[in-house]
C-alpha positions as CSV (number, residue, x, y, z in Angstrom):
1,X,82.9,104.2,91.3
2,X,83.7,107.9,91.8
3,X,85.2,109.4,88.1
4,X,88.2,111.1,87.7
5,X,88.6,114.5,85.8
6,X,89.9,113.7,82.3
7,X,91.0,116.3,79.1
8,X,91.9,115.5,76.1
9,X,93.7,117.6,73.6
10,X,96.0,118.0,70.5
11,X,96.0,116.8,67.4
12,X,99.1,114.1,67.2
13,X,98.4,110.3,66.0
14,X,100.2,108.9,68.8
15,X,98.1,109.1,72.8
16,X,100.3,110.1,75.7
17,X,99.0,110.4,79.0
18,X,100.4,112.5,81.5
19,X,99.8,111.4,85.3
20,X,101.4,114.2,88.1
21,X,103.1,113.5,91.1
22,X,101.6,113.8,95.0
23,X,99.8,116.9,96.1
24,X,99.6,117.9,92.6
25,X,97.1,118.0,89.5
26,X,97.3,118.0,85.7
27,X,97.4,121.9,85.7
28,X,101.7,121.1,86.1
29,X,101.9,119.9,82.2
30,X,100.7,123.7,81.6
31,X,104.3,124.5,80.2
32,X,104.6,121.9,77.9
33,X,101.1,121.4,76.6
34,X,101.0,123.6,74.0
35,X,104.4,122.4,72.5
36,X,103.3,118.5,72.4
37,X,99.9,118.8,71.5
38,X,101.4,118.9,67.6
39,X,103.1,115.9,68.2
40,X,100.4,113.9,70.5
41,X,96.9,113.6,71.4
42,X,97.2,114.6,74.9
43,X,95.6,112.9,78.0
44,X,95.6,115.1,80.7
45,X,94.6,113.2,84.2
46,X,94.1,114.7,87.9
47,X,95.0,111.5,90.0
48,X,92.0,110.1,91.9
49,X,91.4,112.3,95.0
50,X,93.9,115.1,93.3
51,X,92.8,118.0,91.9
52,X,89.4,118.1,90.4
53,X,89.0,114.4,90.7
54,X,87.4,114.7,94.1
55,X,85.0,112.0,95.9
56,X,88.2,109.2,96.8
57,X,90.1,108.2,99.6
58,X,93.4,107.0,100.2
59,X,94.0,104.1,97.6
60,X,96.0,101.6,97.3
61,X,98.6,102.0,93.7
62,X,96.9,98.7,92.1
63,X,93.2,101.1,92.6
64,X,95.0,103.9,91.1
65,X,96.3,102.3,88.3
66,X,92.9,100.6,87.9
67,X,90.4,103.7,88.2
68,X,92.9,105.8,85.5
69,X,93.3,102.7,83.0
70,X,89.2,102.6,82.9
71,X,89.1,106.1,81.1
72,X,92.3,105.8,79.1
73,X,92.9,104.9,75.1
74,X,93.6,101.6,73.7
75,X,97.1,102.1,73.0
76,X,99.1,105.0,74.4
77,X,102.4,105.9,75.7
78,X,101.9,106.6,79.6
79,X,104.4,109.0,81.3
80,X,104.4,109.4,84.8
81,X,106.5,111.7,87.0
82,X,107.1,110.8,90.6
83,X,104.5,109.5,92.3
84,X,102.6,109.2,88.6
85,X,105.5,107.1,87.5
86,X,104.7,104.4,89.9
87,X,100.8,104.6,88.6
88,X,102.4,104.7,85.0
89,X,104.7,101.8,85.8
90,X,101.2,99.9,87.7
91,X,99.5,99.9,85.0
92,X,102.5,98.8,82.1
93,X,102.5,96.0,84.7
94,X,98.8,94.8,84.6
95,X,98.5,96.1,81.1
96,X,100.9,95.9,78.7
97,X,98.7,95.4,75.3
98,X,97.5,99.0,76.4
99,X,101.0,100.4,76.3
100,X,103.1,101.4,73.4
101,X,105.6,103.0,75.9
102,X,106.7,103.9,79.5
103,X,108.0,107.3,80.6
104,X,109.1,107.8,83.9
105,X,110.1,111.3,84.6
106,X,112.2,111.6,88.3
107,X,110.5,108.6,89.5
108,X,112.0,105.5,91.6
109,X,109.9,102.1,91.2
110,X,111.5,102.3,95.4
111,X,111.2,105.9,96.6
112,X,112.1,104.2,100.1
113,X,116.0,104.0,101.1
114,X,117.1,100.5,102.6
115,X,120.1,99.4,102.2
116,X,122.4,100.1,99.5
117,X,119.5,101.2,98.1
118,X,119.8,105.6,97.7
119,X,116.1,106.8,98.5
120,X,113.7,108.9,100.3
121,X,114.5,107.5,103.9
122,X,111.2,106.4,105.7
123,X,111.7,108.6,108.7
124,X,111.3,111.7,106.3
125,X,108.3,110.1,104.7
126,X,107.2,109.4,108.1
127,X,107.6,112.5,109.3
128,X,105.5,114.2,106.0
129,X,102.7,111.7,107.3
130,X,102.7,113.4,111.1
131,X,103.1,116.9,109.5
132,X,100.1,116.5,107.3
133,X,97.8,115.9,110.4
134,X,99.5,119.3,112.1
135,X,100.1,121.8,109.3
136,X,98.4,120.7,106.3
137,X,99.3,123.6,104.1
138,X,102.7,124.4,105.3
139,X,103.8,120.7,104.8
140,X,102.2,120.9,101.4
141,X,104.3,123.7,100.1
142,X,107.5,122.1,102.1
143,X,107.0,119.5,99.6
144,X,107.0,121.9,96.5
145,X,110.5,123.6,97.7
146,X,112.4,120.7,98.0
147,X,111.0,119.1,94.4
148,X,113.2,122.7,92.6
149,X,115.7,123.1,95.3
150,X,119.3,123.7,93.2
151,X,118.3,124.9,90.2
152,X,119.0,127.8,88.6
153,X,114.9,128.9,88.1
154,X,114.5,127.3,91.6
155,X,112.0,130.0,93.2
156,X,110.1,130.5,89.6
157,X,109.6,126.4,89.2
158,X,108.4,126.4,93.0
159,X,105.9,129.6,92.3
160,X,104.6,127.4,89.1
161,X,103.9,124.3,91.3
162,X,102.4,126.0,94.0
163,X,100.0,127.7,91.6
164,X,98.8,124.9,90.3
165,X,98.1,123.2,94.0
166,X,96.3,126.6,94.8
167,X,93.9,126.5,91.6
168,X,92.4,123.5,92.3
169,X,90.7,121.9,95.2
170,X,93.7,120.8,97.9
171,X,93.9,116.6,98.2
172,X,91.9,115.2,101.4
173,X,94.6,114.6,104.4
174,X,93.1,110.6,103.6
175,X,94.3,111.1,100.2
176,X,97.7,112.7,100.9
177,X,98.3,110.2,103.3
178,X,97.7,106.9,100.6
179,X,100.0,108.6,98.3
180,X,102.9,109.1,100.9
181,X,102.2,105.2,102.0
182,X,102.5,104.2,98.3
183,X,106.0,106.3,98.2
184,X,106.8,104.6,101.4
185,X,105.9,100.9,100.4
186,X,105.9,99.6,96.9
187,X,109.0,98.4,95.2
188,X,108.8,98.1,91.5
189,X,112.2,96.8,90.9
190,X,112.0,92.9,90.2
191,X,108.9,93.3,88.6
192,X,109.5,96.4,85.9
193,X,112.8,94.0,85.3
194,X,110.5,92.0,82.9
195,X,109.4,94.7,80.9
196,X,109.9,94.2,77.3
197,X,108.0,97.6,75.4
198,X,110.2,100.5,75.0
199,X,110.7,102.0,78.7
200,X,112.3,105.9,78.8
201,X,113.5,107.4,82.2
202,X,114.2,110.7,82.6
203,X,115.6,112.4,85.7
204,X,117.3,115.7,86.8
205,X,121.3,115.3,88.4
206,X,120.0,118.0,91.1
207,X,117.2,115.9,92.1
208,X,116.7,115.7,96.3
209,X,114.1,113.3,95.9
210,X,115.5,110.6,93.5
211,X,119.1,110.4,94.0
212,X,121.2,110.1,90.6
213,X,122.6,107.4,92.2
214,X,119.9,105.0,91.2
215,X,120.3,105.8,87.7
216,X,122.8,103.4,87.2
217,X,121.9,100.3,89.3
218,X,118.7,100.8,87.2
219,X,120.6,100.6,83.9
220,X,122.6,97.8,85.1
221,X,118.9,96.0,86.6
222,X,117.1,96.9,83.4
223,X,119.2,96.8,80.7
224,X,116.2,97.2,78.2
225,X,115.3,100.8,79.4
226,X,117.1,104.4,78.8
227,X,117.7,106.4,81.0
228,X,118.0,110.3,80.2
229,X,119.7,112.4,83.0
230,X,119.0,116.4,82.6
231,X,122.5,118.1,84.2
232,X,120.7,121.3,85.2
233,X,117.4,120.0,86.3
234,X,116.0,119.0,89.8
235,X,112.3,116.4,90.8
236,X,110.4,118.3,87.7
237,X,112.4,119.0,84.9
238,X,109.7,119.3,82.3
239,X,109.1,122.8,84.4
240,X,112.9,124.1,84.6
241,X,113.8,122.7,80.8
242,X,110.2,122.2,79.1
243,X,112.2,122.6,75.4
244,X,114.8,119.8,75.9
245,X,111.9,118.0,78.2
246,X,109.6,118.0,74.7
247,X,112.1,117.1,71.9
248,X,113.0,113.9,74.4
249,X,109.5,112.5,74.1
250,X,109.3,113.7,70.3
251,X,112.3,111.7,69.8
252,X,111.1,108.7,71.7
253,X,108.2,108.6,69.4
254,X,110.5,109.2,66.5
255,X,112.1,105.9,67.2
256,X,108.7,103.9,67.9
257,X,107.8,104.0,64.1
C-alpha cells in the first residue's frame, strides 16, 4: 500500500485531524494552524492521491477512510470539511472507539439532490466529471470560485485556495474523478443517524454547495448532533472567519471534559 503524506504539530492534549475537501490538500488549514496548535495536537493529512500523497487512484470512500485511519491516533476528534467530511464521517462509522468527536465543516453525508432532498444536482457533478477530461485546470479552479462565491473576502478566500492547489502536485484526472463519484454516490444519512459520540456540524448560510436548507432536516434526522451555521460565511469558512472557526472547535473541546 502507497502511504499518504502525514504532519503532526502543536502541543494540545487532545488529537484533531484535519482532512480537506476535493482537489485540495492540507496546505488549506494554513490560516488556522497556528491558532489551534495551543489547543490541539494537530494532524495534518493530504487525502490519498491529493496533494503530496501521490501513487493512488480513484478510490472508493470505504479505501479512503481505511488508508487515513492506518496512520491516525488512537483517540482523536476527526474534522472533515466537504468532501473530508464524508471520509471523517467513514471512518466515525467503522470506527467509533477511535473517535472522541465528529466535525463536519460544510459537508452533506448526500452531496447529491433527489427529491426533496437540497443538493449538488448530479447533472452538475456530471458535468465536472466531462469537464475534467477537457480542461483539467480550468475546471479545477471553476471549482475554487464557486466554494467563496458571496462573501464578503470572496476573491481573497478563492486566491488562498488556489494557492494551495498550485503548491503542490495537482490530483491525477483518476483521482479527481473517484472523489466527484463519491460526492455523487454515497448517502450517509440513515447510517450517521446512529451516531452516539458528540457530532458538531458547521456550515456557512452563503454556501452554493451545501444548501442551508439541509441544516434543519439534519437537526430534525439527528437530533444528537449540533449544528453551527456561520451567517457571513460560504463552502470554507474556516478561511473567510478562521477566529470564530477556532474558538468553535476550542469550545467543542471545552465541553468534552
Amino acid at each position: 500500500m502507497n502511504d499518504i503524506w502525514w504532519h503532526t504539530t502543536g502541543e494540545g492534549n487532545c488529537h484533531l485531524v484535519l482532512l480537506h475537501g476535493w482537489g485540495l490538500n492540507a496546505q488549506v488549514w494554513d490560516c488556522i494552524t497556528a491558532e489551534l496548535a495551543s489547543h490541539f495536537t494537530l494532524h495534518l493529512v493530504d487525502l490519498p492521491g491529493y496533494g503530496r500523497s501521490q501513487g493512488f487512484g480513484a478510490l472508493t470512500l470505504d479505501e479512503m477512510a481505511e488508508i487515513v485511519l492506518a496512520r491516525a491516533p488512537q483517540k482523536a476528534i476527526w474534522l472533515g470539511w466537504s468532501l473530508g467530511g464524508l471520509v471523517a464521517s467513514q471512518v466515525a462509522l467503522t470506527a467509533a472507539d477511535r473517535v472522541s468527536a465528529l466535525v463536519t465543516v460544510a459537508s452533506s453525508p448526500c452531496f447529491s439532490a433527489e427529491g426533496d432532498w437540497p443538493g449538488i444536482k448530479p447533472e452538475v457533478l456530471s458535468g465536472f466529471q466531462q469537464q475534467l477530461r477537457e480542461d483539467f485546470q480550468r475546471t479545477v479552479e471553476r471549482f475554487l470560485a464557486l466554494q467563496t462565491m458571496g462573501t464578503e473576502t470572496a476573491r481573497a478566500d478563492a486566491r488562498k485556495l488556489k494557492s494551495a492547489v498550485l503548491a503542490l502536485p495537482i490530483p491525477g484526472e483518476a483521482v479527481l474523478n473517484g472523489g466527484l463519484e463519491i460526492l455523487k454516490t454515497v448517502d450517509l444519512r440513515e447510517p450517521l443517524a446512529g451516531l452516539t459520540l458528540p457530532f458538531l456540524r458547521i456550515y456557512g448560510r452563503l454556501d452554493g454547495l451545501v444548501p442551508r436548507k439541509i441544516v434543519p432536516l439534519l437537526d430534525e434526522m439527528w437530533p444528537a448532533s449540533e449544528s453551527v451555521v456561520f451567517p457571513k460565511a460560504a463552502h470554507a469558512p474556516f478561511i473567510s472567519h478562521p477566529e470564530e472557526f477556532c474558538q468553535a472547535l476550542v469550545d467543542l473541546k471545552a465541553r468534552m471534559l
